[in-house]
N, CA, C and O of each residue as an XYZ file, in Angstrom:
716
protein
N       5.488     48.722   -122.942
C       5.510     48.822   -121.489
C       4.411     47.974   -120.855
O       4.655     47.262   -119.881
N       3.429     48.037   -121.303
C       1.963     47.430   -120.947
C       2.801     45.821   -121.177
O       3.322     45.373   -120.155
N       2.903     45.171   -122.168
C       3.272     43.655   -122.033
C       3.982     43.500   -120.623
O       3.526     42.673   -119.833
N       5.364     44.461   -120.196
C       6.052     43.345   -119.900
C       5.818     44.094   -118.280
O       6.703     43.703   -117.519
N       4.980     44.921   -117.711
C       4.252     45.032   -116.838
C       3.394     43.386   -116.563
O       3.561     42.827   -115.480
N       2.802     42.955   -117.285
C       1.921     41.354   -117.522
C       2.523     40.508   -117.559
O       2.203     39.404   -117.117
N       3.386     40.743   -118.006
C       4.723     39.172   -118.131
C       5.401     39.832   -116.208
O       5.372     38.890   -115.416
N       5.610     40.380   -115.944
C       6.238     40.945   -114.180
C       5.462     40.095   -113.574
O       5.773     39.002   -113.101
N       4.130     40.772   -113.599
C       2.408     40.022   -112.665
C       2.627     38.629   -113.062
O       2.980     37.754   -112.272
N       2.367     38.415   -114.547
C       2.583     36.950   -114.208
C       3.954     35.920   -113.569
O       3.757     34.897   -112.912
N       4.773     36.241   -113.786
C       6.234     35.845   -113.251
C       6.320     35.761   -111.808
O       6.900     34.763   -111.378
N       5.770     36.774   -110.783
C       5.597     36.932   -109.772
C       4.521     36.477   -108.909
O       4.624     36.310   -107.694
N       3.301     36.255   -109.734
C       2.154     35.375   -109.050
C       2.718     33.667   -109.358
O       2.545     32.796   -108.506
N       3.383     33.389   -110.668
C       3.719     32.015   -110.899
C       5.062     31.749   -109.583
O       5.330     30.560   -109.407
N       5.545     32.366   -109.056
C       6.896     32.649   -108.296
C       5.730     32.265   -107.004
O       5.834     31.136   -106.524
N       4.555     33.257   -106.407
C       4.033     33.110   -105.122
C       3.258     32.113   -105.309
O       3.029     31.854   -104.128
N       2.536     31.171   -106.031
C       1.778     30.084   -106.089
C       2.773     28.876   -105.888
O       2.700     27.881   -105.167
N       3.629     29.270   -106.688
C       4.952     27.796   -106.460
C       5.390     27.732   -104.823
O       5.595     26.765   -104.089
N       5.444     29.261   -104.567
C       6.525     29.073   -102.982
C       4.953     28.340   -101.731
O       4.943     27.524   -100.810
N       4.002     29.091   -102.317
C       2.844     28.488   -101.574
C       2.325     27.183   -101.446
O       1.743     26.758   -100.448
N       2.637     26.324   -102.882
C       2.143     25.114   -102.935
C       3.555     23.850   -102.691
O       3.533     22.629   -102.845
N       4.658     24.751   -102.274
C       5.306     24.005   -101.919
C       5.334     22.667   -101.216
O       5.227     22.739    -99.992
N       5.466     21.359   -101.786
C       5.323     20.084   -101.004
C       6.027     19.993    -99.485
O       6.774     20.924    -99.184
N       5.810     18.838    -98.448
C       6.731     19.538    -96.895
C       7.146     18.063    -96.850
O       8.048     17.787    -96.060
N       6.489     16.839    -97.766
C       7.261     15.585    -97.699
C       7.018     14.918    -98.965
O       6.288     15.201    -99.915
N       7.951     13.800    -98.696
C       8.387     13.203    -99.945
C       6.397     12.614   -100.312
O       5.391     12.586    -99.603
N       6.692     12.235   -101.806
C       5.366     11.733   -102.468
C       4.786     10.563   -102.181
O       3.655     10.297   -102.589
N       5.565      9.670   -101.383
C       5.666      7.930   -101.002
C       5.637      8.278    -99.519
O       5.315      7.320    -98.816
N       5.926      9.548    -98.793
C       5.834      9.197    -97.533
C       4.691      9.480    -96.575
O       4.143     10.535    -96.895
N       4.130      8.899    -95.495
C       2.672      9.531    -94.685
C       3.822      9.688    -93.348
O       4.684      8.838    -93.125
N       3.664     10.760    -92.652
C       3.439     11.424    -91.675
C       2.816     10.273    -91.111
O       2.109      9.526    -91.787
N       3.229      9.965    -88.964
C       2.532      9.136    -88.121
C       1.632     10.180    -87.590
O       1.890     11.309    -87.174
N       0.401      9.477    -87.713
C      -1.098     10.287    -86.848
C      -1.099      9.773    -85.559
O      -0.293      8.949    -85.128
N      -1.940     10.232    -85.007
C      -1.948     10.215    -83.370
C      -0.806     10.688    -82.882
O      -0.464     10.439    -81.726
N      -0.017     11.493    -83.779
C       1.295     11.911    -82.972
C       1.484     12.465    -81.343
O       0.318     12.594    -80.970
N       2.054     12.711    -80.615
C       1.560     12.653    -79.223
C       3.340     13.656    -78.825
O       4.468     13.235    -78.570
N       2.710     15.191    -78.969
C       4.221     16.439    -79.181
C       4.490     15.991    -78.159
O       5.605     15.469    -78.130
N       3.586     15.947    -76.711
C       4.672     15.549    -75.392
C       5.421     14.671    -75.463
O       6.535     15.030    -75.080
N       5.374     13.498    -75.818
C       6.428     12.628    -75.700
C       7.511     12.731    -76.492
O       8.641     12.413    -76.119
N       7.156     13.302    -77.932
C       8.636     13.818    -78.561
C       9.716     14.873    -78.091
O      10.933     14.818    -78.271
N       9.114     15.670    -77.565
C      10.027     16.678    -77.067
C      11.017     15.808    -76.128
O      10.951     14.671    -75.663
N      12.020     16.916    -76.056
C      13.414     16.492    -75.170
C      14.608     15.960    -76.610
O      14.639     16.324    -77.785
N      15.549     14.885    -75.763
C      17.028     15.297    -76.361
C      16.950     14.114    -77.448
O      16.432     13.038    -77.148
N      17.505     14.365    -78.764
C      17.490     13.218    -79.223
C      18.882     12.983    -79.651
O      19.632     13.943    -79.475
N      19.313     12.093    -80.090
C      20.729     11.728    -80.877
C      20.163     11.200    -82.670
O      19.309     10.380    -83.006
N      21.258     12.265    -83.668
C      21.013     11.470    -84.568
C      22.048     10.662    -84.935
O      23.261     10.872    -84.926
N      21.185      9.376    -85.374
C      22.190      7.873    -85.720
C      23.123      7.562    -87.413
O      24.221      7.148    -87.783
N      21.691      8.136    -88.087
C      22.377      8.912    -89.458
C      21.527      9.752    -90.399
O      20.383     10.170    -90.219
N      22.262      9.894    -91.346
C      21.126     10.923    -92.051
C      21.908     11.013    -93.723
O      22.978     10.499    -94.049
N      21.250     11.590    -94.327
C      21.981     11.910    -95.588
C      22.381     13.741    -95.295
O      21.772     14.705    -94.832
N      23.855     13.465    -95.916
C      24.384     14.649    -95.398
C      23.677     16.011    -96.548
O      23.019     15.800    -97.566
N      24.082     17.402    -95.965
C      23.806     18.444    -96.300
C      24.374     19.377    -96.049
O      25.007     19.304    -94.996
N      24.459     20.598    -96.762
C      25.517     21.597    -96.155
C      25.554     22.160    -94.922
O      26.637     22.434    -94.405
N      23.985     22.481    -94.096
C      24.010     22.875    -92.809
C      24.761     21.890    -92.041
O      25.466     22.342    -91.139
N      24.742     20.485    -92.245
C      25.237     19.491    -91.128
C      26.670     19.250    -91.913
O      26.899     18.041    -91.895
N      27.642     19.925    -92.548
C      28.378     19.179    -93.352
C      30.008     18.666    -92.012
O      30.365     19.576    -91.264
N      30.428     17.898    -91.949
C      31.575     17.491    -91.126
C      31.366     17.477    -90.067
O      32.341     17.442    -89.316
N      29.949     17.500    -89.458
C      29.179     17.483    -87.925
C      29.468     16.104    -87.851
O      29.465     15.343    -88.818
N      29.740     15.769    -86.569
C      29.475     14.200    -85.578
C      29.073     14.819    -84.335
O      29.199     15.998    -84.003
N      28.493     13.701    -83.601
C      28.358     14.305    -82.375
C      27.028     14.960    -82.253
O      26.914     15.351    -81.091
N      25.737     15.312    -83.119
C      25.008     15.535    -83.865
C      23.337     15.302    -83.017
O      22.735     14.257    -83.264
N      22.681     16.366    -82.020
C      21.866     16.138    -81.160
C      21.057     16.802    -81.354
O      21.432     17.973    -81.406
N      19.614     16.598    -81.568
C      18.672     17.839    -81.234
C      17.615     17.292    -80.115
O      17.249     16.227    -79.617
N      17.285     19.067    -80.013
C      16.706     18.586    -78.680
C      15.280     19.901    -78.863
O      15.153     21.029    -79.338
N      14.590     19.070    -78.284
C      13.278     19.794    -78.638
C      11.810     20.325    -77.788
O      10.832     19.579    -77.778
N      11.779     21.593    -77.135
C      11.069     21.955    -76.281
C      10.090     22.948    -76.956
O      10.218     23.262    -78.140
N       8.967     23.500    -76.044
C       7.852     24.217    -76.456
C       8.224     25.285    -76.088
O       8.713     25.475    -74.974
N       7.976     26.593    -77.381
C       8.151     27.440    -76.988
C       6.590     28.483    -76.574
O       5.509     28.346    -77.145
N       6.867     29.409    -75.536
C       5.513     30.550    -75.246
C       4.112     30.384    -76.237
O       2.972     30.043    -75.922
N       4.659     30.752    -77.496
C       3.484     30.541    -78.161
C       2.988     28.973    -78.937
O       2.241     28.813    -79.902
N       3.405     28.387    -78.461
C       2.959     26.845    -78.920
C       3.820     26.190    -80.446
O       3.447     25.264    -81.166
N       4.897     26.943    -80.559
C       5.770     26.180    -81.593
C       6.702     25.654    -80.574
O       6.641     25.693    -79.345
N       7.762     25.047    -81.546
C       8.659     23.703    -80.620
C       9.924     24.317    -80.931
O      10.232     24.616    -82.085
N      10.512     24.471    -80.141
C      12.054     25.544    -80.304
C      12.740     23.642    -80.408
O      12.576     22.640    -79.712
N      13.359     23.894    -81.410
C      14.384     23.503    -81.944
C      16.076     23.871    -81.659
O      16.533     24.975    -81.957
N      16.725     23.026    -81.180
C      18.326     22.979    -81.000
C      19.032     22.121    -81.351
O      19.100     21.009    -80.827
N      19.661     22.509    -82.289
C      20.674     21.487    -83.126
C      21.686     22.070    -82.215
O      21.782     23.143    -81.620
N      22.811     20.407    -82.356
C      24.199     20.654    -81.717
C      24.795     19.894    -82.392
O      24.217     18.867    -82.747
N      26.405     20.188    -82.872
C      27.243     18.983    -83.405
C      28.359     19.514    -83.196
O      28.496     20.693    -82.869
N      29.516     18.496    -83.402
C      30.858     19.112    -83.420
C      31.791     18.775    -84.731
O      32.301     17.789    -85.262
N      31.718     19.950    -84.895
C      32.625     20.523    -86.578
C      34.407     19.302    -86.893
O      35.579     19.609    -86.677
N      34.121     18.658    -87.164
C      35.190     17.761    -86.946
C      36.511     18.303    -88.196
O      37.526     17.677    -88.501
N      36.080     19.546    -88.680
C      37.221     20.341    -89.469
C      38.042     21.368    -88.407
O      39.254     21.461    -88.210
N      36.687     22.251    -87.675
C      37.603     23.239    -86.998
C      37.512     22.557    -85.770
O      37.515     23.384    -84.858
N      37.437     21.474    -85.386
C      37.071     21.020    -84.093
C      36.437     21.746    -82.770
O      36.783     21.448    -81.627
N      35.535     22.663    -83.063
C      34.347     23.126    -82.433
C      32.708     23.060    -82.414
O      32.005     22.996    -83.422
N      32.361     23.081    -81.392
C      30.663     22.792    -81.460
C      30.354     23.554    -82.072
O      30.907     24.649    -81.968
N      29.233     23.332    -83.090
C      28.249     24.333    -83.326
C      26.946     24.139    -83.497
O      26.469     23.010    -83.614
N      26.109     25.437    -83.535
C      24.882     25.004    -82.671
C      23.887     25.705    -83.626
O      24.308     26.464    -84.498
N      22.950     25.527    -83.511
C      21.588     26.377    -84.574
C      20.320     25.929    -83.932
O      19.829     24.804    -83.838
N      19.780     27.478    -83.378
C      18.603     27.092    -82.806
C      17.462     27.740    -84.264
O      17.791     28.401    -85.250
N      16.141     27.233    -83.869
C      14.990     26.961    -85.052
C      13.822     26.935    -84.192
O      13.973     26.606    -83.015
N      12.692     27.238    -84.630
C      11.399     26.953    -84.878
C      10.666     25.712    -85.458
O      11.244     25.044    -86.315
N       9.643     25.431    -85.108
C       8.843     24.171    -85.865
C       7.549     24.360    -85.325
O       7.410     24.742    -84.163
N       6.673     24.144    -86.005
C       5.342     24.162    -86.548
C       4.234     23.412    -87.216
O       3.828     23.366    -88.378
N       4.046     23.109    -86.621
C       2.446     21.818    -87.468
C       1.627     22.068    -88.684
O       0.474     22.499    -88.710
N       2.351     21.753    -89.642
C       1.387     21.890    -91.060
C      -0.039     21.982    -90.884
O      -0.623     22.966    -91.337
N      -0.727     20.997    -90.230
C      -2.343     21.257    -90.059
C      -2.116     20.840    -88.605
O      -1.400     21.596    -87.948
N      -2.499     20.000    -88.134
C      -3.395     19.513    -86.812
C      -1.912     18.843    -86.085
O      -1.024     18.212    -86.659
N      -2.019     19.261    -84.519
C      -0.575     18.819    -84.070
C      -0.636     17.147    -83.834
O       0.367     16.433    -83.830
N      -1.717     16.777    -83.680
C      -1.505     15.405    -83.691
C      -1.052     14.188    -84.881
O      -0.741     13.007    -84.730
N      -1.199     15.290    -86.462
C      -0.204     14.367    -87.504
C       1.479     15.375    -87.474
O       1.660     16.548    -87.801
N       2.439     14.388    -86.972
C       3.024     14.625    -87.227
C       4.092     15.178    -88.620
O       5.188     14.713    -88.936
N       3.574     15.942    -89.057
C       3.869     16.775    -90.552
C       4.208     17.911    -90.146
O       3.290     18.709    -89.959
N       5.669     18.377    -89.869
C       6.240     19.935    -89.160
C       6.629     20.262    -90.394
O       6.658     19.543    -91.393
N       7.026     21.766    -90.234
C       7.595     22.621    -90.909
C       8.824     23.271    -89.952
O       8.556     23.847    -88.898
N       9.984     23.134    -90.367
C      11.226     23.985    -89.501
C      11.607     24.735    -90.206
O      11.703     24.666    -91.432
N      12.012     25.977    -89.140
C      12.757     27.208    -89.634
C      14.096     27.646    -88.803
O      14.031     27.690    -87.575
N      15.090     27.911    -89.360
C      16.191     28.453    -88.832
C      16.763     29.899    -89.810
O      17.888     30.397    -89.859
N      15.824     30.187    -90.333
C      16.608     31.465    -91.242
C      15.088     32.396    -91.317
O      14.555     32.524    -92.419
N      14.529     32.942    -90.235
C      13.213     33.844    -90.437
C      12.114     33.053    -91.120
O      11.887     31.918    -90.701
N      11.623     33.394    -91.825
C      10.284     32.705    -92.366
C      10.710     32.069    -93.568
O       9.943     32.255    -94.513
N      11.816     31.300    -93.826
C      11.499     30.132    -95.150
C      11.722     28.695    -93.952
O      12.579     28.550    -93.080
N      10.850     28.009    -94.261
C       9.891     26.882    -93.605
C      10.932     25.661    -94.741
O      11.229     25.847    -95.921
N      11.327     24.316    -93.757
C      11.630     23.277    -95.022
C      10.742     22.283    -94.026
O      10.501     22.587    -92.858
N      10.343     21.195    -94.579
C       9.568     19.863    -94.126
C      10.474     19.190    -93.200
O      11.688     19.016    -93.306
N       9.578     18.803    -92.171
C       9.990     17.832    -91.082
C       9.537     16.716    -90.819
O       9.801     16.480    -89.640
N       8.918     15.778    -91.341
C       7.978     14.674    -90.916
C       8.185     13.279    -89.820
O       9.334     12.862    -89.676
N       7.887     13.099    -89.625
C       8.210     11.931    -88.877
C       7.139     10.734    -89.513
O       5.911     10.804    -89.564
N       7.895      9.787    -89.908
C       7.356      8.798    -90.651
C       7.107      7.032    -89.561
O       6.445      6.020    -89.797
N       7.717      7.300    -88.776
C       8.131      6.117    -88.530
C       8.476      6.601    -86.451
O       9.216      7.432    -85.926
N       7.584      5.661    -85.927
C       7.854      6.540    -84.497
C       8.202      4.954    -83.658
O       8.283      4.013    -84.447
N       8.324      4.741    -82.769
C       7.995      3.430    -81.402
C       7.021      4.009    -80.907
O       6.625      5.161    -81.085
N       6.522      2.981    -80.107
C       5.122      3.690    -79.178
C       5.703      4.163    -78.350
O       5.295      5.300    -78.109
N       7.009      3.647    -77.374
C       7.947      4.648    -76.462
C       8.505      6.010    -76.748
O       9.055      6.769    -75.950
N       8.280      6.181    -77.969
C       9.176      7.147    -78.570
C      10.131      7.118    -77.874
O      10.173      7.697    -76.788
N      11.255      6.315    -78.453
C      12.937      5.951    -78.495
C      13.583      6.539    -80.068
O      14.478      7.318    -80.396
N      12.477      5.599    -80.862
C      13.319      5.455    -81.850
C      12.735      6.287    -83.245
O      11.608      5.895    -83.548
N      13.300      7.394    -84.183
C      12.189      8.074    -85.130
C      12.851      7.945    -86.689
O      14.062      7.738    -86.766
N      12.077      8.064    -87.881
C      12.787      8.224    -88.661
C      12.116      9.329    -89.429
O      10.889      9.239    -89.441
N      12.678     10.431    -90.123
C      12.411     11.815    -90.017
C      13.047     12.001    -91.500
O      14.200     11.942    -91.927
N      11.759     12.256    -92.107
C      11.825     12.577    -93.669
C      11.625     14.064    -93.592
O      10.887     14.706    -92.843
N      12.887     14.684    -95.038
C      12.308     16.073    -95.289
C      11.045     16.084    -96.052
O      10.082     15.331    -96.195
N      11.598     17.746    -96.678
C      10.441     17.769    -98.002
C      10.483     17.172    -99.024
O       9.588     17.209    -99.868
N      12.114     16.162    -99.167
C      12.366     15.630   -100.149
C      13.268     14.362    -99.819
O      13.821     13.974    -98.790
N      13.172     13.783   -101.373
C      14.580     12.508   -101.243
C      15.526     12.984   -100.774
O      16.219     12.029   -100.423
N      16.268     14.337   -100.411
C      17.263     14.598   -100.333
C      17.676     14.712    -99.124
O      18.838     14.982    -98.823
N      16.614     14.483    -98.211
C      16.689     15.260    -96.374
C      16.012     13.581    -95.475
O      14.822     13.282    -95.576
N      16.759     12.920    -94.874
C      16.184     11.480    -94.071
C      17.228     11.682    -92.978
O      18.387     11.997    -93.248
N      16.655     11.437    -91.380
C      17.418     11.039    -90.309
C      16.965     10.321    -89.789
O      15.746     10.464    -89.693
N      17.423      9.405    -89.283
C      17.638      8.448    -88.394
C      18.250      8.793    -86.548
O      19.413      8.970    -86.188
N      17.113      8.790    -85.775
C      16.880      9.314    -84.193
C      16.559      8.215    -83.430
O      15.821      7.257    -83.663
N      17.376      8.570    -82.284
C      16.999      7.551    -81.544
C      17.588      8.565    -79.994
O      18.371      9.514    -80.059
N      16.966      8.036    -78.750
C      16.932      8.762    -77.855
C      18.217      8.314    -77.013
O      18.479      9.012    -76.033
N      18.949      7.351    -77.257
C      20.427      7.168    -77.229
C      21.117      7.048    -78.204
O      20.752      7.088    -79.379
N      22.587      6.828    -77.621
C      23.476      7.181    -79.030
C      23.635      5.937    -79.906
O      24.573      6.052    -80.695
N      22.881      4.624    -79.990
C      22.938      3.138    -80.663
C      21.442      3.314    -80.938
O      20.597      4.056    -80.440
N      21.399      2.376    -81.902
C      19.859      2.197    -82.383
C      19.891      0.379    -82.169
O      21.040     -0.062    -82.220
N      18.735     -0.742    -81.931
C      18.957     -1.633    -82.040
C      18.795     -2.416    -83.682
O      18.084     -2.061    -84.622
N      19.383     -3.143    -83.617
C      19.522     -3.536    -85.135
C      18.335     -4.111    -85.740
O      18.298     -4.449    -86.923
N      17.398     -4.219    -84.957
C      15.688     -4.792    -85.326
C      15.442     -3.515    -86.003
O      15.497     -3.471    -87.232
N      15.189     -2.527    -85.344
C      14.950     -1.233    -85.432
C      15.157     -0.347    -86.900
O      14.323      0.064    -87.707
N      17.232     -0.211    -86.850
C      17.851     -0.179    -87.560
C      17.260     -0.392    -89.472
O      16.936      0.380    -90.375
N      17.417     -2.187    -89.271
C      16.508     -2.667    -90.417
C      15.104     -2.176    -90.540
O      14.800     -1.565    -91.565
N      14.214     -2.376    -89.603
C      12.798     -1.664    -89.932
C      12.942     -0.165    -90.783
O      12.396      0.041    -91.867
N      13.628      0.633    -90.193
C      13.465      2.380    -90.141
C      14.082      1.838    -91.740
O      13.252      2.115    -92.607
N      15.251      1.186    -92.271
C      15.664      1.507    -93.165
C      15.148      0.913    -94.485
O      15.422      1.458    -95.554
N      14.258     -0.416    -94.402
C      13.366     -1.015    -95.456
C      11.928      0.294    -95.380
O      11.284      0.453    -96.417
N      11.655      0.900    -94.470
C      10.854      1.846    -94.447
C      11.251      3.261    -95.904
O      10.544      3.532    -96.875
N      12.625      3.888    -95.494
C      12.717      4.579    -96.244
C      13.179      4.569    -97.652
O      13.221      5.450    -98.509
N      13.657      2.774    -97.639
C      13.803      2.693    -99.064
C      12.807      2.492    -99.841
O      12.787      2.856   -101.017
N      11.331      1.532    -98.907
C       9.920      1.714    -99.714
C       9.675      3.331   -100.196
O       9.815      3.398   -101.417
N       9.370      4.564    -99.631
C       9.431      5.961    -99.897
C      10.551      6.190   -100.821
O      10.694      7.405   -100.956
N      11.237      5.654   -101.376
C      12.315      6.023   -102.367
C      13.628      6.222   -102.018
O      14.508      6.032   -102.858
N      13.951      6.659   -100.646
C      15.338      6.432   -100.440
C      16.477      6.054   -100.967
O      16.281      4.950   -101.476
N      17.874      6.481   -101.158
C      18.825      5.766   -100.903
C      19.368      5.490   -100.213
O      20.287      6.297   -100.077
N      19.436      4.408    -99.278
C      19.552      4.394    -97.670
C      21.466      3.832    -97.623
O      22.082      3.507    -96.608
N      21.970      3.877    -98.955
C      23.529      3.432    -99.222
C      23.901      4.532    -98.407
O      24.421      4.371    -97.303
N      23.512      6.306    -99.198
C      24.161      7.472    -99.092
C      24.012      7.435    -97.706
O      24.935      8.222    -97.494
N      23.612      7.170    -96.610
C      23.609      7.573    -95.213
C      25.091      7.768    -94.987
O      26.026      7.386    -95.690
N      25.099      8.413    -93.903
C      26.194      8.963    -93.010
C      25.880      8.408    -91.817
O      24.824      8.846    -91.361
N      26.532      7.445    -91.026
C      26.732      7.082    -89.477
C      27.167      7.470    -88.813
O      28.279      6.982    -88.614
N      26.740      8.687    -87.845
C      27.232      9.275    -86.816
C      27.885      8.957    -85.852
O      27.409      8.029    -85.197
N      28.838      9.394    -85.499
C      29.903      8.985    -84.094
C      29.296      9.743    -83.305
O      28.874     10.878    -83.523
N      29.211      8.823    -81.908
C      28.864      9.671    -80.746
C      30.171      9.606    -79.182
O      29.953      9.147    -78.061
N      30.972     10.006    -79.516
C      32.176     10.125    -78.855
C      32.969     10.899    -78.382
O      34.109     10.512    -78.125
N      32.448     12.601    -78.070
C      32.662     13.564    -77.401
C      31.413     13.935    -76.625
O      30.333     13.549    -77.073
N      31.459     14.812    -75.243
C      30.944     15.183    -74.195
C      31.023     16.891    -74.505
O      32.107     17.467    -74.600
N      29.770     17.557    -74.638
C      30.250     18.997    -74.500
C      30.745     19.707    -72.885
O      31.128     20.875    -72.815
């Protein structure tokens, strides 16, 4: 009984050290400093991204991003389900890993499990963003209309293939319905 009481403790502290030291971006990527939350907030369009099951058969594909009471950034995803042909929507939380001026978030849409948000890649207008997860597996491509310019385009995407990317797998969003 005594062992596997010790093998539990350990299993369960190795379980809370892992969920704690969890990485929030890729190993090749830096977060932009001097980030500046006012100007990011408001509506964005995404241009593409590598797909995932939350976004799976979405076009149409917008978030939009305001402050909430206590100083996190309410999050609103919108897209339209191009299977059942209805919008759907998922609002979230986001949060500043350390200091709000490096852009390094943490988002939540399911209570307290947190996935990485970074923003790697900004304009000084903030128009145009490119937005790494916690991993190779999570990259979007934002821009504050529904076209990106093709200078741009190329920059954001020699960007995420330096960080490891596969910038083939993208998905190009249609922006061609009005809610």
């Amino acid at each position: 009984m005594k062992n596997s009481n010790w093998v539990y403790s350990l299993l369960i502290s190795g379980l809370l050290l892992s969920f704690l030291s969890c990485r929030t971006i890729p190993e090749k990527a830096v977060a932009v400093k001097s980030f500046d939350k006012a100007k990011y907030l408001g509506k964005w369009y995404e241009i593409a991204r590598l797909d995932f099951k939350y976004e799976k058969d979405l076009n149409n594909t917008t978030a939009e991003y305001s402050l909430n009471e206590n100083g996190t950034i309410k999050v609103n995803n919108q897209g339209f389900d191009t299977i059942s042909k209805q919008w759907e929507q998922s609002i979230g939380k986001a949060k500043f890993v350390d200091e709000d001026d490096v852009a390094m978030l943490k988002v939540s849409f399911f209570g307290p499990f947190y996935s990485g948000y970074n923003v790697i890649a900004i304009d000084e207008d903030y128009n145009y963003a490119l937005i790494a997860g916690k991993s190779l597996d999570y990259l979007w491509l934002l821009s504050r209309e529904t076209k990106i310019p093709e200078s741009i385009k190329t920059k954001y995407l020699k960007m995420a293939e330096d960080v490891g990317y596969n910038t083939s797998e993208l998905l190009w969003i249609e922006h061609d319905r009005k809610q």
